[in-house]
C-alpha positions as CSV (number, residue, x, y, z in Angstrom):
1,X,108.8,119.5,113.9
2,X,105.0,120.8,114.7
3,X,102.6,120.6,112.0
4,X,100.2,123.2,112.4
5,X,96.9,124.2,110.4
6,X,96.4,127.4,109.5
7,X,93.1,128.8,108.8
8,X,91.9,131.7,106.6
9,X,88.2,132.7,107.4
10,X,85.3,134.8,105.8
11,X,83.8,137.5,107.9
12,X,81.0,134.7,108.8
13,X,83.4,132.6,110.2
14,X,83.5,130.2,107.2
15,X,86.8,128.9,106.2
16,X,88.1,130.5,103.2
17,X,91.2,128.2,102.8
18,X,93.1,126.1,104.7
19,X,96.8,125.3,105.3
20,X,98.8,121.9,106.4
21,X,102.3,123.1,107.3
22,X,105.6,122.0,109.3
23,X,107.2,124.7,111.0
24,X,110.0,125.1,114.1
25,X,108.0,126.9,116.4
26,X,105.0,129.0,116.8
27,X,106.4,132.4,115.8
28,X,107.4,130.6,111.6
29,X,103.7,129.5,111.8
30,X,102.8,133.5,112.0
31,X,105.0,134.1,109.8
32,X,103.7,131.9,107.4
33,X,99.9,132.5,107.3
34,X,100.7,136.6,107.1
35,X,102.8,135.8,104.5
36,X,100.1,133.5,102.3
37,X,97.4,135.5,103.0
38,X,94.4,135.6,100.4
39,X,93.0,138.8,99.7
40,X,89.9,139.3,101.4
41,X,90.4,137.1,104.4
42,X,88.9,138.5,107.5
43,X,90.7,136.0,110.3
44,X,93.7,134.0,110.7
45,X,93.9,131.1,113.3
46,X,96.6,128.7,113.5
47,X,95.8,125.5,115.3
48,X,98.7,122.7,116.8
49,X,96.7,120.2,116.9
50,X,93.6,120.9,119.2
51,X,95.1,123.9,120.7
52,X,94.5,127.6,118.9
53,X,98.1,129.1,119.3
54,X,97.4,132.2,117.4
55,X,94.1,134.1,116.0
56,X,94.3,137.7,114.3
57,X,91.6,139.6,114.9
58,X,91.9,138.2,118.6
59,X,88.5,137.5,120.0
60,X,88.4,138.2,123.9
């Protein structure tokens, strides 16, 4: 099973709390950091290992 990190951030980009989880797949993992969101967070990203699988507000 993938452990993944999710990651709430501040609008400066400093981490407001982070996550160690084990989930099936990519889509739980989203499920998961919408679902323990902390009021006030401004960005989600959820890393497997190096690799950033998911980021809410996506930056382009």
């Amino acid at each position: 099973m993938p452990s993944y990190d999710i990651r709430y951030l501040n609008e400066d980009g400093t981490v407001r709390a982070k996550i160690a989880t084990e989930c099936t797949n990519d889509m739980q993992a989203k499920v998961m950091a919408h679902a323990m969101i902390a009021s006030g967070t401004r960005r989600i990203e959820i890393w497997d290992g190096p690799t950033l699988v998911y980021e809410r507000p996506q930056n382009h």
